[in-house]
C-alpha positions as CSV (number, residue, x, y, z in Angstrom):
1,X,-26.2,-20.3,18.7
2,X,-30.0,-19.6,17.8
3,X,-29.6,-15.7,18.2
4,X,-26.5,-15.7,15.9
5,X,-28.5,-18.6,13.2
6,X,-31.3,-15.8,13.3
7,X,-29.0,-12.9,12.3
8,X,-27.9,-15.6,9.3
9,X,-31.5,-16.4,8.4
10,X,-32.4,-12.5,8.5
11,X,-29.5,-11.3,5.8
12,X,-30.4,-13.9,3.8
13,X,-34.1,-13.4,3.4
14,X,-32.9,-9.8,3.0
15,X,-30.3,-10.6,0.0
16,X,-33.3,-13.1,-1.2
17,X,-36.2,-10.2,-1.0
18,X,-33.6,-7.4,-3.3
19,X,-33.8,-9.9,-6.3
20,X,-37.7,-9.3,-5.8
21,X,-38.6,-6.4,-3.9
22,X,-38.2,-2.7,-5.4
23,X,-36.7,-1.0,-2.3
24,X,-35.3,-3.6,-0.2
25,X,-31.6,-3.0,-0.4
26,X,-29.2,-5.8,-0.2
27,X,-26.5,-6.7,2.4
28,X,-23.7,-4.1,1.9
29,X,-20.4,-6.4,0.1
30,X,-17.2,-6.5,3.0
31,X,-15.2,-4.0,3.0
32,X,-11.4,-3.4,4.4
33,X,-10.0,-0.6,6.1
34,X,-9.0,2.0,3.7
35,X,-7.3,5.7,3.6
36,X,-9.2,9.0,3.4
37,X,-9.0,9.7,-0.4
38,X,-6.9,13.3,-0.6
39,X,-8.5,16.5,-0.9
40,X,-5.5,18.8,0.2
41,X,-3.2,21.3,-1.9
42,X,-2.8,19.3,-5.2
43,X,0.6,21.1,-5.8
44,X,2.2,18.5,-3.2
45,X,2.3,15.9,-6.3
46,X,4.6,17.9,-8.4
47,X,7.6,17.5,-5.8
48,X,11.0,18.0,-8.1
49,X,12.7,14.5,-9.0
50,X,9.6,12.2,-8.7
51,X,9.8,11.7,-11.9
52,X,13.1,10.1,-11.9
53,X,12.3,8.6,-8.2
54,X,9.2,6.5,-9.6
55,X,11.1,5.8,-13.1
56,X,7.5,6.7,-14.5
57,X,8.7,6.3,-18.3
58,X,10.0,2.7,-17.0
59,X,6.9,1.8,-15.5
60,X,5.0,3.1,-19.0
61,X,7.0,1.0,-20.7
62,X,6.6,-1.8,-19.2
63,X,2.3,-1.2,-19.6
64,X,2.6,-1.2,-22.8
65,X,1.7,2.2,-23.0
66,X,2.9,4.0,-26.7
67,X,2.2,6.2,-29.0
68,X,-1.6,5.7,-30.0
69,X,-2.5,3.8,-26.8
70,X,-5.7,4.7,-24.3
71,X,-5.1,5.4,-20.7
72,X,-6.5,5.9,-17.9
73,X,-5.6,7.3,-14.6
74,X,-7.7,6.2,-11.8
75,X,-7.5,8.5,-8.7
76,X,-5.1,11.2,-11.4
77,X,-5.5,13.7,-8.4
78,X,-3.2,16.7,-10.0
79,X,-2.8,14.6,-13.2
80,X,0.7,14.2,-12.5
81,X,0.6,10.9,-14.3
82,X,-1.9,12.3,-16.5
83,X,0.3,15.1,-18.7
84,X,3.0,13.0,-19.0
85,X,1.2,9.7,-19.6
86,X,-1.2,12.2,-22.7
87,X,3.1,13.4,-23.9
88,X,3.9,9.7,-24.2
89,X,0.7,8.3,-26.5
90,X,0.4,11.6,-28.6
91,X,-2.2,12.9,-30.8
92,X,-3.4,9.5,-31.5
93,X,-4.0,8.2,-28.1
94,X,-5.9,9.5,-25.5
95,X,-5.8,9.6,-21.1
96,X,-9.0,9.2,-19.4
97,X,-7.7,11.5,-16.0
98,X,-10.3,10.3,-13.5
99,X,-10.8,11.4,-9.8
100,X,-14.0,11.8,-7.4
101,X,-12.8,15.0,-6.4
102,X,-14.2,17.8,-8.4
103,X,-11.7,20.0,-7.1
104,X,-8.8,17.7,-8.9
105,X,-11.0,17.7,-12.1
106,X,-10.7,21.2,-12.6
107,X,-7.2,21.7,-11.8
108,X,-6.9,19.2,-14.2
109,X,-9.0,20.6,-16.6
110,X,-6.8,24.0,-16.4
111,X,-3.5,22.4,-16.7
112,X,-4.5,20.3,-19.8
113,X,-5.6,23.8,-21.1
114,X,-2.7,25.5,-20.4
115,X,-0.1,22.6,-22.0
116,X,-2.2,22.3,-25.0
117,X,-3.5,18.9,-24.4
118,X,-6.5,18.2,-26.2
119,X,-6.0,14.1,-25.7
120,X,-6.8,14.2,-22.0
121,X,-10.5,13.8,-20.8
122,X,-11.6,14.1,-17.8
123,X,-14.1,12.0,-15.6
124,X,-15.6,12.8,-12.4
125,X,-15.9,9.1,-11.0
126,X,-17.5,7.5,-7.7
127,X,-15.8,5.8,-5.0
128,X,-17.2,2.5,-6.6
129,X,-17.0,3.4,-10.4
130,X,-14.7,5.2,-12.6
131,X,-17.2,5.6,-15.1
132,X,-14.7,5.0,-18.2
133,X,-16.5,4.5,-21.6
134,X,-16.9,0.7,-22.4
135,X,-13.7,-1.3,-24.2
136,X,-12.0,2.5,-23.8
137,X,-8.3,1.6,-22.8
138,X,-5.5,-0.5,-23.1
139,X,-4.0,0.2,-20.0
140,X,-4.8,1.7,-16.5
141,X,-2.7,3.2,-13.8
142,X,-3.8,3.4,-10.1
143,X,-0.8,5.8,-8.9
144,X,-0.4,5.5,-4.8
145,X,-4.5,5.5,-5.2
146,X,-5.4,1.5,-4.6
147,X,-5.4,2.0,-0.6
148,X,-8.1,4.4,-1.2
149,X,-10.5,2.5,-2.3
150,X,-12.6,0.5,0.1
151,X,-14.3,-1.8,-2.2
152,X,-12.4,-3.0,-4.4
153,X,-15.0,-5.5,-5.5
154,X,-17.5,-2.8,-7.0
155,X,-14.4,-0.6,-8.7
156,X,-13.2,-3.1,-10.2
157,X,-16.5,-4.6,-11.7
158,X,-17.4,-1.6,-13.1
159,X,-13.9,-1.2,-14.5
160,X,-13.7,-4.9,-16.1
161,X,-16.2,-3.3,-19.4
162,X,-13.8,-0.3,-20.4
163,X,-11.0,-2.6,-20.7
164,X,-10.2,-3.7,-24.4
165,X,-8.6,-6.8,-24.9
166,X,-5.3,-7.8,-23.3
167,X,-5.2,-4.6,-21.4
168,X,-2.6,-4.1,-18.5
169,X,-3.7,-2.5,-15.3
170,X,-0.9,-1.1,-13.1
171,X,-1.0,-0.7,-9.6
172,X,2.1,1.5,-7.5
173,X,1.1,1.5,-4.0
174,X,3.6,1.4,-0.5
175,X,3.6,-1.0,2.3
176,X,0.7,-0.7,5.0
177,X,-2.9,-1.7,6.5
178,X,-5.2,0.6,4.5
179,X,-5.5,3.4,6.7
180,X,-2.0,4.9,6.2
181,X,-2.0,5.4,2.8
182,X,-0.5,2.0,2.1
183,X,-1.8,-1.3,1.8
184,X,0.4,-4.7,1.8
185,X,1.2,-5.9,-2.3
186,X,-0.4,-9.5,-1.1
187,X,-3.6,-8.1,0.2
188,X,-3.9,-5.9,-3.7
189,X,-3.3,-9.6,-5.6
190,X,-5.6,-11.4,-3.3
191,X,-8.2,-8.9,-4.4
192,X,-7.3,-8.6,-7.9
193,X,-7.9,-12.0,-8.2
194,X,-11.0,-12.5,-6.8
195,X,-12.1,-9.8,-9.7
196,X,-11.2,-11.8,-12.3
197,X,-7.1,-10.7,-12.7
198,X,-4.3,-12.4,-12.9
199,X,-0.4,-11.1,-11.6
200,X,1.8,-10.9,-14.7
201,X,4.5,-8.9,-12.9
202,X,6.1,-7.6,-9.7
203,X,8.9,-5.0,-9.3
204,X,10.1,-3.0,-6.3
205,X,12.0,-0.2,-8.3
206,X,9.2,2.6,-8.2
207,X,11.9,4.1,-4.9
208,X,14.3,2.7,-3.1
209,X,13.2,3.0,0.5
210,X,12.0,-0.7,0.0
211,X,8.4,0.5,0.8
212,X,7.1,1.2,-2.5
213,X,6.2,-1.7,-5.3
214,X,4.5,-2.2,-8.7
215,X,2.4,-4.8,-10.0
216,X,0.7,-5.3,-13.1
217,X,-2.6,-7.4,-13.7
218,X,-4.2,-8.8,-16.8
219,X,-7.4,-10.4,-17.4
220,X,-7.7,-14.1,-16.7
């Protein structure tokens, strides 16, 4: 008991000395198992019939996402979401299309070029922040991207300021434990809560191999 009381008494002092002490780093928040962010061929996105397979004007819809609105799309890896979500809120809206892969940045970068889309900015994020400009968007889609992140915790913090009032966050994701590109719909609300969101929604329609859901989360 004393060696396992010592371990306690040394992160503490530890946590205690970072509010103090330039250069003494803080105990590292938990984490959960989480899937390898993709880096591969970003063409694998664009599969013919996904659109009508994750009913992605549905699930715009029921965001609240219009004409005028600003989104973001957090892990936009091809910014599949991205064009489509920058065709839906026009001229007067804009898409924040963020990733931490430079590589998707610049395809997406070229492909807004190339459609004439001069509402979509891009954002080279970090695993922990997305980097969005403060009280920037009035909704936010993590497409099949939530199982990627690892802490939760410190995304979601840093997400909290670019949200404007009553903004809806949407989160499609599949069945799993993390590290196979899925994560379990109970595990995403338990976690959403403890950032300050509440559950406003739940639906299973994104496909029909009963695998895939979508929730959508609000600000307490």
């Amino acid at each position: 008991m004393s060696k396992y009381r010592g371990v306690l008494q040394r992160a503490m002092m530890l946590s205690l000395l970072s509010l103090i002490v330039p250069g003494v780093p803080a105990q590292a928040p938990p984490t959960r198992p989480s899937s390898t962010p993709y880096t591969g061929d970003l063409s694998i996105f664009e599969t013919p019939g996904r659109e009508d397979r994750l009913q992605i004007n549905r699930v715009m819809d029921l965001l609240g996402i219009h004409e005028g609105s600003n989104v973001a799309d957090i892990g936009a890896g091809s910014g599949w979401f991205t064009v489509r979500a920058a065709a839906r809120v026009g001229a007067t809206g804009a898409v924040y299309a963020e990733d931490i892969n430079p590589d998707a940045i610049d395809y997406i970068k070229k492909r807004a070029k190339k459609a004439n889309l001069t509402n979509v900015h891009t954002v080279l994020g970090t695993p922990d922040d997305p980097d969005l400009p403060a009280h920037s968007v009035d909704a936010v889609l993590m497409l099949k991207a939530y199982h990627e992140v690892a802490n939760t915790t410190a995304l979601l913090a840093h997400l909290t300021p670019a949200l404007k009032p009553g903004a809806t966050i949407g989160i499609v994701d599949r069945n799993g434990d993390g590290t196979d590109h899925g994560l379990m719909p109970e595990v995403v609300k338990r976690e959403m809560e403890r950032a300050g969101f509440r559950q406003v929604a739940s639906y299973d329609f994104t496909k029909a191999d009963g695998q895939d859901y979508f929730l959508i989360f609000k600000q307490k």
